[in-house]
C-alpha positions as a Markdown table, in Angstrom:
| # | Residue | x | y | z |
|---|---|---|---|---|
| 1 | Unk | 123.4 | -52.0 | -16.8 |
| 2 | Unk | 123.2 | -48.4 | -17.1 |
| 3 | Unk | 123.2 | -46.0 | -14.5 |
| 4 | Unk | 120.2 | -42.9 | -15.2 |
| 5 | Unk | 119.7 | -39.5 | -12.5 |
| 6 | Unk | 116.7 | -38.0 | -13.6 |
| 7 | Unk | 117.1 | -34.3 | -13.3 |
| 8 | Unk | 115.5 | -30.8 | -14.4 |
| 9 | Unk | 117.5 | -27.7 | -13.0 |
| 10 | Unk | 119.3 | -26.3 | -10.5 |
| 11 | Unk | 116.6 | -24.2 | -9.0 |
| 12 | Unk | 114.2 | -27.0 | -9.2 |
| 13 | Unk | 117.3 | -29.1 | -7.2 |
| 14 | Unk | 117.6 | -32.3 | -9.5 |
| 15 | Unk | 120.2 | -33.2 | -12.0 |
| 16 | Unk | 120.0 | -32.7 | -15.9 |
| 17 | Unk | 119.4 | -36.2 | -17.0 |
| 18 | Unk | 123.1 | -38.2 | -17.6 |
| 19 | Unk | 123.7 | -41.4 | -18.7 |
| 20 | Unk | 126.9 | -43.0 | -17.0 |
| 21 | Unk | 128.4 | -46.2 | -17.5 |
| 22 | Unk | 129.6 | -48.6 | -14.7 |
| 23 | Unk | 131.7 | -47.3 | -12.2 |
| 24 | Unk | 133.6 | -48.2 | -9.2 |
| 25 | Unk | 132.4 | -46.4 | -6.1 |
| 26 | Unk | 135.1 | -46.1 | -3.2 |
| 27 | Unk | 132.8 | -45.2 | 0.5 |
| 28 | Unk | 134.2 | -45.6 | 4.0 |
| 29 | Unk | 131.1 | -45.9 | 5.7 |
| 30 | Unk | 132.6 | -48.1 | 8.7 |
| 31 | Unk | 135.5 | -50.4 | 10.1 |
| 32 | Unk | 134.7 | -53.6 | 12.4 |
| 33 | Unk | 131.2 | -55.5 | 13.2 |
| 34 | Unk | 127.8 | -54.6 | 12.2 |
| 35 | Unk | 128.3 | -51.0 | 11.1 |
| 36 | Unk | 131.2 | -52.4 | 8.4 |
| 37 | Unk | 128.8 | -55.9 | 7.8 |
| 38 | Unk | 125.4 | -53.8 | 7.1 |
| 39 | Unk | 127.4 | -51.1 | 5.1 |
| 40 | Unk | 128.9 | -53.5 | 2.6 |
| 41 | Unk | 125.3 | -55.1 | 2.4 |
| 42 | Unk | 123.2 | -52.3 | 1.6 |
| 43 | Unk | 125.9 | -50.7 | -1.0 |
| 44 | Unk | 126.3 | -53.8 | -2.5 |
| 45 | Unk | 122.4 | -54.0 | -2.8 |
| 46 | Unk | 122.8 | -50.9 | -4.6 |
| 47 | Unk | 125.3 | -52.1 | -6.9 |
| 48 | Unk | 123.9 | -54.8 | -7.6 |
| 49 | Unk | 120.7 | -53.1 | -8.8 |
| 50 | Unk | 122.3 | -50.1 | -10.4 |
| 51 | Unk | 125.2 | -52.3 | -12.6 |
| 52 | Unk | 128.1 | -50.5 | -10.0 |
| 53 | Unk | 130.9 | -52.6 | -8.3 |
| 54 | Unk | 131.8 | -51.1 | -5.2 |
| 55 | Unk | 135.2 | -50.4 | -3.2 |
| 56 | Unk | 135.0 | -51.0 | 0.7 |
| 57 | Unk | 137.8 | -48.5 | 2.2 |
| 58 | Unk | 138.3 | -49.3 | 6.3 |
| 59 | Unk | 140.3 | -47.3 | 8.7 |
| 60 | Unk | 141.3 | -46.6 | 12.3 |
| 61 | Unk | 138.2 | -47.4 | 15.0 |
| 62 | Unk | 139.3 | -44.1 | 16.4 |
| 63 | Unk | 137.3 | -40.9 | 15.2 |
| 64 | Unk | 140.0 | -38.2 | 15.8 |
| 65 | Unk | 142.5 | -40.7 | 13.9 |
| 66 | Unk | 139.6 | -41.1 | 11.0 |
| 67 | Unk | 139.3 | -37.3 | 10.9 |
| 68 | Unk | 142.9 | -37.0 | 10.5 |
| 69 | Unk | 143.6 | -39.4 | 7.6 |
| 70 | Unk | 140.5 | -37.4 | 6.2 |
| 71 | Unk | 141.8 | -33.7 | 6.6 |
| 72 | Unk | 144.8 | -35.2 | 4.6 |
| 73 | Unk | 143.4 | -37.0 | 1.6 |
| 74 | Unk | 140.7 | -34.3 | 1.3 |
| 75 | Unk | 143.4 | -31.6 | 1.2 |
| 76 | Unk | 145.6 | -33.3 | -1.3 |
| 77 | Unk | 142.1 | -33.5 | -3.6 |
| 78 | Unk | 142.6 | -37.5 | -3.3 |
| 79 | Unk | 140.3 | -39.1 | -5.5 |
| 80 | Unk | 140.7 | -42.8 | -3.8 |
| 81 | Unk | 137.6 | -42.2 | -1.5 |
| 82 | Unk | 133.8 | -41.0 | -3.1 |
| 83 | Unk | 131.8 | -41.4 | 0.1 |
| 84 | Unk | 132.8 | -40.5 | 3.5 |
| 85 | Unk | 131.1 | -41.8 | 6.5 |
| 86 | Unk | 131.6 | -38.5 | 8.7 |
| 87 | Unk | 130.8 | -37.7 | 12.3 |
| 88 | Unk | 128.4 | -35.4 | 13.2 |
| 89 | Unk | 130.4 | -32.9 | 14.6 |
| 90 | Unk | 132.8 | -32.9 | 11.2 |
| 91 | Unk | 130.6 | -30.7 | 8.4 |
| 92 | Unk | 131.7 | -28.0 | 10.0 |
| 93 | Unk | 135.4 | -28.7 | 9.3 |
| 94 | Unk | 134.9 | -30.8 | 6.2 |
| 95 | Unk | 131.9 | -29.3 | 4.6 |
| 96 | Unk | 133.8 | -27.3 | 2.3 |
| 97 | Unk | 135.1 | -30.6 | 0.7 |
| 98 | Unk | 131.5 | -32.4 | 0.2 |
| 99 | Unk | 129.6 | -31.8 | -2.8 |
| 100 | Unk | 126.3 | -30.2 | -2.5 |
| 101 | Unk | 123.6 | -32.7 | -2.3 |
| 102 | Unk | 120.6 | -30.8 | -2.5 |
| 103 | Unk | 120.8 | -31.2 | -6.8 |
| 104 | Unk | 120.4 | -34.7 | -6.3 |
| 105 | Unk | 118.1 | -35.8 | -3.3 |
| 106 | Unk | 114.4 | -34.3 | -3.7 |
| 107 | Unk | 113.8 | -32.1 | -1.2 |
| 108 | Unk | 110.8 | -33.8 | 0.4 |
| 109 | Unk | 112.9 | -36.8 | 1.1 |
| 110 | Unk | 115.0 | -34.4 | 3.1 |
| 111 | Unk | 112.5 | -33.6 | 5.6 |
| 112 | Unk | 111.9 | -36.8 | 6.2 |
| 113 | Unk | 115.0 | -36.7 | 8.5 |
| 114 | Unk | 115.4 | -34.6 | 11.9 |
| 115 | Unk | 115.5 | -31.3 | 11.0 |
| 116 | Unk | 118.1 | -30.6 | 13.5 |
| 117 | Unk | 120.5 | -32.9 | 11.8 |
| 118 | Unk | 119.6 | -31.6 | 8.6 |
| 119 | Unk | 120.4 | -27.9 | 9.8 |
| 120 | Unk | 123.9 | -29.2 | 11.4 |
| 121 | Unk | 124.9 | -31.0 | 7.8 |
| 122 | Unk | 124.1 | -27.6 | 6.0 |
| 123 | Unk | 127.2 | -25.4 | 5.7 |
| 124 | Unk | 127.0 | -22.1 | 4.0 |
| 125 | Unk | 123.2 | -22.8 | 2.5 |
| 126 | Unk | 124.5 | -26.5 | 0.7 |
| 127 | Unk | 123.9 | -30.0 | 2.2 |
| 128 | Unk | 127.2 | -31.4 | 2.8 |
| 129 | Unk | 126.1 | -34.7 | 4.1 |
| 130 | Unk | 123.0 | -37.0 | 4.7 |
| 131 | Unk | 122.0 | -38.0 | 8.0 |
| 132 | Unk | 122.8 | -42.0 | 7.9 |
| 133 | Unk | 122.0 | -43.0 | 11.9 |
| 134 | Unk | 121.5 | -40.7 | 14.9 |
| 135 | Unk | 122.7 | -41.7 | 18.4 |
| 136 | Unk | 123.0 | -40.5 | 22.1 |
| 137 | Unk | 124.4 | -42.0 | 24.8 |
| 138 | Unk | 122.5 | -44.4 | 26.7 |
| 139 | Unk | 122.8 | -46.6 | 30.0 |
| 140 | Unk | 122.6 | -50.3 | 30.0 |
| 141 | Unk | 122.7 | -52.5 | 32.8 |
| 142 | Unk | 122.1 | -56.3 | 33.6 |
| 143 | Unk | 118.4 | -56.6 | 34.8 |
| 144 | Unk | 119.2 | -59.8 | 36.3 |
| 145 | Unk | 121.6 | -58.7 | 38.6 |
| 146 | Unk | 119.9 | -55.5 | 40.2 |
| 147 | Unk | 116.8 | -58.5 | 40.3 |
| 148 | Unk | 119.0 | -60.5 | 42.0 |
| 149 | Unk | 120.3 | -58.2 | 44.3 |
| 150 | Unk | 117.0 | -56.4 | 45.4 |
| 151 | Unk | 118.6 | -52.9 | 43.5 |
| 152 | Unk | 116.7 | -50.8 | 41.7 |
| 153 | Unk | 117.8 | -48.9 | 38.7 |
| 154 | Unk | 119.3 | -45.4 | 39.4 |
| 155 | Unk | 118.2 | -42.3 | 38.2 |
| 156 | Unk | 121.5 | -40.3 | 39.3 |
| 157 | Unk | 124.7 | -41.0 | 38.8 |
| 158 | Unk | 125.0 | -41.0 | 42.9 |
| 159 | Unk | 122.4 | -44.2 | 42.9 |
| 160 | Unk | 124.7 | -45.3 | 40.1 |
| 161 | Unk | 128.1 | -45.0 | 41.6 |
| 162 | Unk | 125.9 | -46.8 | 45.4 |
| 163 | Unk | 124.1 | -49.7 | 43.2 |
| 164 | Unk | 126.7 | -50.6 | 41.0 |
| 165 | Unk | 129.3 | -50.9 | 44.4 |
| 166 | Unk | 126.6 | -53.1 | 45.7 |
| 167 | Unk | 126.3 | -55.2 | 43.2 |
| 168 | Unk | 129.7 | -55.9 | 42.2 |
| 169 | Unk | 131.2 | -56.8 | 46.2 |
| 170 | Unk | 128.3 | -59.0 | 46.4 |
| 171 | Unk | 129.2 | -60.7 | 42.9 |
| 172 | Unk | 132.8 | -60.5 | 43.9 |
| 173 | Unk | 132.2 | -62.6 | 47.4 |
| 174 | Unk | 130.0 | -64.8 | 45.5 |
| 175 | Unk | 133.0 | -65.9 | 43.6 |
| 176 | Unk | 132.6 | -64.2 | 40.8 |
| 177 | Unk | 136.2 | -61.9 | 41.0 |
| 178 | Unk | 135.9 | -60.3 | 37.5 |
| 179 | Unk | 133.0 | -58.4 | 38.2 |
| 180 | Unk | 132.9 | -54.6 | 38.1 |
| 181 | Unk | 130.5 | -52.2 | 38.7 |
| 182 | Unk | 130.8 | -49.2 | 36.0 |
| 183 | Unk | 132.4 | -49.5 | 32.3 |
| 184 | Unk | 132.5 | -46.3 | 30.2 |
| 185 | Unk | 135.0 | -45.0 | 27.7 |
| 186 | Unk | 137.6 | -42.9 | 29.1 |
| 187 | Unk | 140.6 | -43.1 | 26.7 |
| 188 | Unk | 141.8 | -39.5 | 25.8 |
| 189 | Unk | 140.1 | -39.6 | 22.3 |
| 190 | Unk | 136.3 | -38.4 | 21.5 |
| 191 | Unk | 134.6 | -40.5 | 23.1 |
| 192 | Unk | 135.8 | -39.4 | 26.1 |
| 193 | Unk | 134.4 | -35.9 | 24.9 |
| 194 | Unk | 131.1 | -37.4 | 24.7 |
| 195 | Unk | 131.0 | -39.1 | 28.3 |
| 196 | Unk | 132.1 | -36.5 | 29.8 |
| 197 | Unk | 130.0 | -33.8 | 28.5 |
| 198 | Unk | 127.3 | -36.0 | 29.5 |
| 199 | Unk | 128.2 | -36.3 | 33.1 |
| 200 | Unk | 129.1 | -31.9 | 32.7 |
| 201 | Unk | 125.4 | -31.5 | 31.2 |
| 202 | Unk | 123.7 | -33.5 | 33.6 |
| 203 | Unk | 124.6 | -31.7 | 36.6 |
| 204 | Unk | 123.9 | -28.4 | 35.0 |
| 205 | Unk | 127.3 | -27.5 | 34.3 |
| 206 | Unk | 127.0 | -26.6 | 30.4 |
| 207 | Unk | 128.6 | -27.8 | 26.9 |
| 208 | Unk | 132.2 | -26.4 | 27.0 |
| 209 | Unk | 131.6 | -23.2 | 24.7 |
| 210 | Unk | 127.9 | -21.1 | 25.4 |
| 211 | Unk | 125.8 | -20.6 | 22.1 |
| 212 | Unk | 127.6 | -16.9 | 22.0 |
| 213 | Unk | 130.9 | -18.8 | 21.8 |
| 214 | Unk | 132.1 | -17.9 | 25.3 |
| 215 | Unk | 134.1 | -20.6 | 27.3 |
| 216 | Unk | 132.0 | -21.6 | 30.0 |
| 217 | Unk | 133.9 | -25.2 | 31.1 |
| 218 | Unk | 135.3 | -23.2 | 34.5 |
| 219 | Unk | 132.5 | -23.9 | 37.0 |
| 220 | Unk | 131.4 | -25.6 | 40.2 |
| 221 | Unk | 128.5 | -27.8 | 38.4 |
| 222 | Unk | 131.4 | -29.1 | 36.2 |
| 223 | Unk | 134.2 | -29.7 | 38.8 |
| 224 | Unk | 131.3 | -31.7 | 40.6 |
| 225 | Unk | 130.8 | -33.8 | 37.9 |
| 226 | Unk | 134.5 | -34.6 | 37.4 |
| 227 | Unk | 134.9 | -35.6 | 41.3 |
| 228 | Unk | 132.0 | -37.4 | 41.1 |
| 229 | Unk | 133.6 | -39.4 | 37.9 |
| 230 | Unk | 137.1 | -39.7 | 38.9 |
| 231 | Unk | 135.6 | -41.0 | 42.5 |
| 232 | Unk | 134.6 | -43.9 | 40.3 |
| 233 | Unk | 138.3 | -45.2 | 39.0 |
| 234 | Unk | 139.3 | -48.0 | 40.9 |
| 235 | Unk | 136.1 | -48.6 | 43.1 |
| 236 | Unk | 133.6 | -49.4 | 40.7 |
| 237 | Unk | 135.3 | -49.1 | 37.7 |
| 238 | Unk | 138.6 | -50.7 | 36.8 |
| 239 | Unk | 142.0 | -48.4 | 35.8 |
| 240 | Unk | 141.8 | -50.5 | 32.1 |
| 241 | Unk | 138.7 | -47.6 | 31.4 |
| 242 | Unk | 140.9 | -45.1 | 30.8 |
| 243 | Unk | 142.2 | -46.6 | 27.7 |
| 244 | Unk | 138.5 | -48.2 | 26.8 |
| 245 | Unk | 137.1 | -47.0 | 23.5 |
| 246 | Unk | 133.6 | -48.1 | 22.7 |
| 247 | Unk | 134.2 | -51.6 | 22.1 |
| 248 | Unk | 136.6 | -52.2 | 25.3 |
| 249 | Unk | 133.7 | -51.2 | 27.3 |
| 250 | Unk | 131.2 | -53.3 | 24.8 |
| 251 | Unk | 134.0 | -56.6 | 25.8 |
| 252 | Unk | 133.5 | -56.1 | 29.7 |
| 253 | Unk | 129.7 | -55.8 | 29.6 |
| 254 | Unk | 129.2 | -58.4 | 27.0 |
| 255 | Unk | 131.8 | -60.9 | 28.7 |
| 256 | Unk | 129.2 | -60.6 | 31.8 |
| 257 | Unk | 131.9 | -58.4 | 34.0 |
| 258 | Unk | 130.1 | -56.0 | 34.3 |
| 259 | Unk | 126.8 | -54.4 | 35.9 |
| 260 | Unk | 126.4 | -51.2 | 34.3 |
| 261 | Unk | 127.4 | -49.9 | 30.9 |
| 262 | Unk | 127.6 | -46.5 | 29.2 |
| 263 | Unk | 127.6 | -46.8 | 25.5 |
| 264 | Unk | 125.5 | -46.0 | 22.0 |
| 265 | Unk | 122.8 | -47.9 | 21.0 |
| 266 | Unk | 124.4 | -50.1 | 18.9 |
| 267 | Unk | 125.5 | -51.9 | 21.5 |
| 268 | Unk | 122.2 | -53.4 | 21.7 |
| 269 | Unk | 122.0 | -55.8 | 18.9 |
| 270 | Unk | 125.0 | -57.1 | 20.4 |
| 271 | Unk | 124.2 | -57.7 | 23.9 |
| 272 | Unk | 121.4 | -60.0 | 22.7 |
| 273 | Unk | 123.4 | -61.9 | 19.9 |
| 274 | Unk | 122.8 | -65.1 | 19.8 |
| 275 | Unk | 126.3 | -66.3 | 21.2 |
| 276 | Unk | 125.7 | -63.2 | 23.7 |
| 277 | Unk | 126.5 | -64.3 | 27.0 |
| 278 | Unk | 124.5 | -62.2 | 28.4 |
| 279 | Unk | 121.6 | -62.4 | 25.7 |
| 280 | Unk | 118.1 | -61.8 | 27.7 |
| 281 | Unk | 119.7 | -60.5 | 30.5 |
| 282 | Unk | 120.2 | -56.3 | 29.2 |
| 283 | Unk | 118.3 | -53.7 | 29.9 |
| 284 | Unk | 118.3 | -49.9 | 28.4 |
| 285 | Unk | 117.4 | -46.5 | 30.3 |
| 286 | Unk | 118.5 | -43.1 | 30.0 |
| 287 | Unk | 121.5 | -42.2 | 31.2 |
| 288 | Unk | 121.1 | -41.0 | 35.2 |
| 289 | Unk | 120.9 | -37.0 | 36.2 |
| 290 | Unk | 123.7 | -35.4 | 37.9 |
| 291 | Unk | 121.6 | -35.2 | 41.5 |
| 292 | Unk | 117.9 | -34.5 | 42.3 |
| 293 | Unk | 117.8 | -31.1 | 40.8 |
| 294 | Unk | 120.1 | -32.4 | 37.4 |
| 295 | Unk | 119.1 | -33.4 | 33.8 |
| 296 | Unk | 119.2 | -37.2 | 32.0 |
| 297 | Unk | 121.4 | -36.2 | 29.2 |
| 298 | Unk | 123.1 | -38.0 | 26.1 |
| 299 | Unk | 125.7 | -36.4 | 23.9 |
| 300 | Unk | 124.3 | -36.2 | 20.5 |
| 301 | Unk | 126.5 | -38.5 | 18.2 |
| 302 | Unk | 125.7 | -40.4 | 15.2 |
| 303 | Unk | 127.1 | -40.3 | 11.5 |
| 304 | Unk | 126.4 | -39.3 | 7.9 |
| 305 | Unk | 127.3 | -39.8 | 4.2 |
| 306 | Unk | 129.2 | -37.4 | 2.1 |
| 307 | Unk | 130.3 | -37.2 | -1.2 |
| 308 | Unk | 133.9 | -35.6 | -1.7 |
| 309 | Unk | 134.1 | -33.2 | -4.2 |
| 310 | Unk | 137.4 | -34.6 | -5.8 |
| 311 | Unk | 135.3 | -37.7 | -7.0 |
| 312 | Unk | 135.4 | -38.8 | -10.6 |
| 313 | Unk | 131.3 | -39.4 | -10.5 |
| 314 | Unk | 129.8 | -37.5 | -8.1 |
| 315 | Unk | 126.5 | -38.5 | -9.2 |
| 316 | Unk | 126.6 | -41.9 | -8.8 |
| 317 | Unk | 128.1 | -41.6 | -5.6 |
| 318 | Unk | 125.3 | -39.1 | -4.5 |
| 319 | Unk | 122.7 | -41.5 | -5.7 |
| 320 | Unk | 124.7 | -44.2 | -3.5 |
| 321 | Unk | 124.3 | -42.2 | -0.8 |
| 322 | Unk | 120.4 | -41.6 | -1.1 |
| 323 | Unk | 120.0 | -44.9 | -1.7 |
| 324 | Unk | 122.0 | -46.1 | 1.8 |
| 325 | Unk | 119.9 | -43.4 | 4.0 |
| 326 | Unk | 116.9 | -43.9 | 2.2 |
| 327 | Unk | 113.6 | -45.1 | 5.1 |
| 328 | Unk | 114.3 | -48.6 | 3.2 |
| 329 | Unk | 117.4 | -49.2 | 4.4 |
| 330 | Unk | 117.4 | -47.2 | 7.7 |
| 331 | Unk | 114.7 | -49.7 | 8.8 |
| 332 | Unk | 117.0 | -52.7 | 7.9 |
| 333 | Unk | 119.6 | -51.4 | 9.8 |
| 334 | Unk | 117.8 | -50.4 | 12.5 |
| 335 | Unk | 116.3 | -54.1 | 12.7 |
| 336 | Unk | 119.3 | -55.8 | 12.2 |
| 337 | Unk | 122.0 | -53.6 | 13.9 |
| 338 | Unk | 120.2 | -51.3 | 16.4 |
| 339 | Unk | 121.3 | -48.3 | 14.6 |
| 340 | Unk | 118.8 | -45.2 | 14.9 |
| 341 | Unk | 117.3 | -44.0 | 12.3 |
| 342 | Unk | 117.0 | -40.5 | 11.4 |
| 343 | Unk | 114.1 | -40.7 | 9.6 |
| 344 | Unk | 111.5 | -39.8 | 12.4 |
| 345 | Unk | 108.4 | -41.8 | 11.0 |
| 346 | Unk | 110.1 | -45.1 | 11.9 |
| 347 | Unk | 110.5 | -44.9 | 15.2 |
| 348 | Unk | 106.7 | -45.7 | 15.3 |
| 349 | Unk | 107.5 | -48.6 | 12.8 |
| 350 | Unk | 106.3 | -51.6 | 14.7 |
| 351 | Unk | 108.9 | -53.9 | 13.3 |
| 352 | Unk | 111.3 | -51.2 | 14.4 |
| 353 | Unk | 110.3 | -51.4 | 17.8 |
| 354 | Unk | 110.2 | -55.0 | 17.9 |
| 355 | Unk | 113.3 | -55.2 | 17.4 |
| 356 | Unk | 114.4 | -52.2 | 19.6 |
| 357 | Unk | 111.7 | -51.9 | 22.5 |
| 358 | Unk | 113.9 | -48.8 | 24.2 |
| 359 | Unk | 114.0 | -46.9 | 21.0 |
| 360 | Unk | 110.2 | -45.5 | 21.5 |
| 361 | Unk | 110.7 | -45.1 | 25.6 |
| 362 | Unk | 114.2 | -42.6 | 24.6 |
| 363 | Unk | 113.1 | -40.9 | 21.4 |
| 364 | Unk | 113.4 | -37.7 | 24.2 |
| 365 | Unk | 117.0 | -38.6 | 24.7 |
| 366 | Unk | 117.5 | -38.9 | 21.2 |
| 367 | Unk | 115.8 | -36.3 | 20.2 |
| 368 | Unk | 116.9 | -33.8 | 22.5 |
| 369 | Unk | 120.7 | -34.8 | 23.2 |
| 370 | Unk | 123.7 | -32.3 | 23.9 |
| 371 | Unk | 125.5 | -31.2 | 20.9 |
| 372 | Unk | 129.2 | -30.8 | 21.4 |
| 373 | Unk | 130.1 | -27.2 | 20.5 |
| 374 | Unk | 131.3 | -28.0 | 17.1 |
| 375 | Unk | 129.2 | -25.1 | 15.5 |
| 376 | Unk | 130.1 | -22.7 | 17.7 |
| 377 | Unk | 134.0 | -23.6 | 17.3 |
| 378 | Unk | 133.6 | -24.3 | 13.6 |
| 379 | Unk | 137.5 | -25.2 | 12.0 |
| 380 | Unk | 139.1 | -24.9 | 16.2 |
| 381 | Unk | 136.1 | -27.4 | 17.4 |
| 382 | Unk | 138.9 | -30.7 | 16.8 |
| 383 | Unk | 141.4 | -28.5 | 18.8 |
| 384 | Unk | 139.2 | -27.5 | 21.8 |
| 385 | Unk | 137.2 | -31.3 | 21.9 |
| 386 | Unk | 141.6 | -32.5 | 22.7 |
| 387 | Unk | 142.0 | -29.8 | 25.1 |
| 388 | Unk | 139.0 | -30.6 | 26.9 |
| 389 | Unk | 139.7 | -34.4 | 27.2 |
| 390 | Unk | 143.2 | -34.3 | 27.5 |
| 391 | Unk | 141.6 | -32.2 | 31.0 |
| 392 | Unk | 139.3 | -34.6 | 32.1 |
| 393 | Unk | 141.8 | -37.9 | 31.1 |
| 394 | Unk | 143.7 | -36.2 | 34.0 |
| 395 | Unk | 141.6 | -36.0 | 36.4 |
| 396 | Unk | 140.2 | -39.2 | 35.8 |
| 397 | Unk | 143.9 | -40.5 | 36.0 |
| 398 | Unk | 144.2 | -38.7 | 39.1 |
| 399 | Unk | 147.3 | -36.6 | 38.0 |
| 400 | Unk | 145.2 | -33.2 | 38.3 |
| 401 | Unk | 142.7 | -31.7 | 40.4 |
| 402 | Unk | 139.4 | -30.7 | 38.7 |
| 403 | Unk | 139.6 | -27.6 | 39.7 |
| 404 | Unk | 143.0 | -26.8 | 38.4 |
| 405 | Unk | 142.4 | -28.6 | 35.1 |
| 406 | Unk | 139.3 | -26.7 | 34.1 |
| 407 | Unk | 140.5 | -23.6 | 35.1 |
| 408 | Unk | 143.8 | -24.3 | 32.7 |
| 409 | Unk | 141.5 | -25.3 | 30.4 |
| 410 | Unk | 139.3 | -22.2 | 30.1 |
| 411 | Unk | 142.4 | -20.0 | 30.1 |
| 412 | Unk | 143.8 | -22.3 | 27.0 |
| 413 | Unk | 140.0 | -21.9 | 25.3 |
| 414 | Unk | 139.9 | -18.4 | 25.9 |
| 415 | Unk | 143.3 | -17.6 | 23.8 |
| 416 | Unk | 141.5 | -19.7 | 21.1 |
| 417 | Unk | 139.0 | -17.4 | 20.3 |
| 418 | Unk | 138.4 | -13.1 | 20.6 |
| 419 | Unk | 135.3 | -12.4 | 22.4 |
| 420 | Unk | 133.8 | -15.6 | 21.4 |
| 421 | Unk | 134.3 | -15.0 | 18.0 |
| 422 | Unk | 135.8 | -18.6 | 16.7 |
């Protein structure tokens, strides 16, 4: 089978009208479990329908080890990958590698996605990348447990750090030895960028970098929020954090260790697998304020396609990519995997919800997460996100006071830029 891209021009952003013969498409849109099983489902949909094979290309679980590897083969104008899944903090460092993708994707099936997340995938006027799934971080927690105990859920991370203790000594005298209170990811990579600008946010402490591009880190709000995480390590949450990525802390909760659990909604579809242990027994809420007078905040995450410029068939691979975040396949995903979609009329989609009853109740959190200041920081954003965990991985380690450690750390950020020019 032939593949066709209807097109007029330019202006008019569609393609002049091409016939290409089958191709092999290369995307790395995933690496372990659902987001790698739903990935080589939908493309191979696609394929299947469009006469295409496609070419599956996995990597490292770790983002800042993915961006890597992809700074390198984009740089030597590789042509082994067409499709990159990228982060959503990446178009600004990347974007100038992506193809345009405004020529091929009508413009009213744009807007169909958040315009924010549109806005941060547009570099220099062109659309770098598609929004695939949107995500913020969210708080789950065993509903049986907090039932069991007479606790209710907590709306600060104080209640948090008091209900989870409770919980998990009463589990612990009851026998059960492995049970911890708090699981999160701490291991000095991004993730521990996002938790921790969570916890910063929440108690009014800011995102790193100000809008103007002036280091703000260096504050009492945010040296608050470090005690008050570090004061976790070892009481409710066990040492083995600090080197949890996503899944580690996904193994603790899931195994039934654990009482409350920080992670991305993904986790969801999971926890209530059938050969969950602790299927039925999961709840979802925001993520708790940073005290009476704080803010319920989730760092803004999720991913996107792109197509790299160096690819032999760019317009295939385009037309790959609006078929993978068409509404179509969003709502399959979002079904099957608990991925958000960023296609806002689903999340009134009643088979949507069905499947995801907490997606409707935190379309605020979703909708309004802190963004990491990767705009602001542009090209320096990877730089500054390792100087700011590498901080907080200390003080969570207890090897630095957070006083000392954000100060250093505002000094360092301040060198990085003149004025708050980046």
């Amino acid at each position: 089978m032939r593949h066709v891209l209807m097109a007029m021009s330019v202006a008019t952003t569609l393609v002049v009208p091409t016939l290409a013969a089958a191709e092999t498409v290369a995307i790395s849109c995933g690496t372990v479990g659902k987001e790698f099983e739903l990935c080589k489902q939908g493309a191979e949909a696609w394929a299947k329908k469009n006469g295409h094979e496609i070419k599956l290309v996995s990597g490292s679980t770790d983002a800042s080890e993915q961006l890597t590897v992809m700074q390198q083969q984009l740089a030597a104008g590789s042509t082994d990958v067409d499709i990159y899944r990228v982060d959503i903090v990446w178009p600004g460092i990347l974007g100038n590698h992506f193809i345009d993708l405004k020529p091929y994707i009508p413009e009213e099936v744009v807007k169909q996605h958040f315009p924010a997340i549109v806005q941060n995938n547009t570099v220099d006027g062109k659309l770098v990348a598609m929004p695939w799934f949107t995500d913020a971080g969210v708080l789950y927690y065993r509903k049986d447990l907090l039932e069991k105990h007479g606790q209710k859920v907590p709306t600060t991370w104080q209640e948090l750090t008091t209900v989870a203790k409770a919980v998990q000594d009463a589990e612990r005298k009851a026998g059960n030895t492995k049970m911890v209170g708090y699981v999160f990811e701490a291991k000095a990579a991004e993730t521990l960028t996002c938790n921790a600008l969570e916890w910063i946010d929440s108690f009014g402490g800011g995102s790193i970098v100000g809008e103007d591009g002036k280091v703000t880190i260096d504050n009492p709000k945010a040296v608050e929020a470090l005690k008050t995480a570090a004061s976790w390590i070892n009481t409710i949450s066990p040492a083995g954090v600090l080197n949890y990525e996503e899944e580690g802390a996904r193994g603790v909760f899931q195994s039934g260790n654990a009482v409350f659990m920080r992670n991305w909604p993904y986790a969801w579809a999971l926890a209530n697998a059938p050969d969950s242990p602790v299927k039925g027994k999961v709840a979802v809420v925001a993520l708790p304020k940073g005290g009476a007078d704080g803010k319920s905040t989730g760092t803004l995450g999720g991913w996107q396609l792109a197509v790299s410029k160096y690819s032999k068939h760019p317009a295939i691979a385009a037309d790959l990519v609006k078929y993978l975040t068409s509404a179509e396949e969003q709502k399959r995903r979002a079904i099957l995997g608990s991925f958000n979609p960023t296609i806002m009329s689903l999340y009134k989609d009643e088979e949507v919800l069905k499947a995801n009853p907490f997606f409707g109740t935190l379309l605020d959190t979703f909708t309004n997460a802190v963004a990491r200041p990767a705009k602001v920081t542009g090209s320096k954003y990877s730089r500054v996100s390792s100087e700011f965990r590498n901080a907080v991985h200390a003080v969570l380690s207890g090897t630095g006071k957070p006083e000392q450690k954000l100060k250093e750390l505002s000094q360092k950020l301040g060198r990085m830029n003149k004025q708050g020019k980046w």
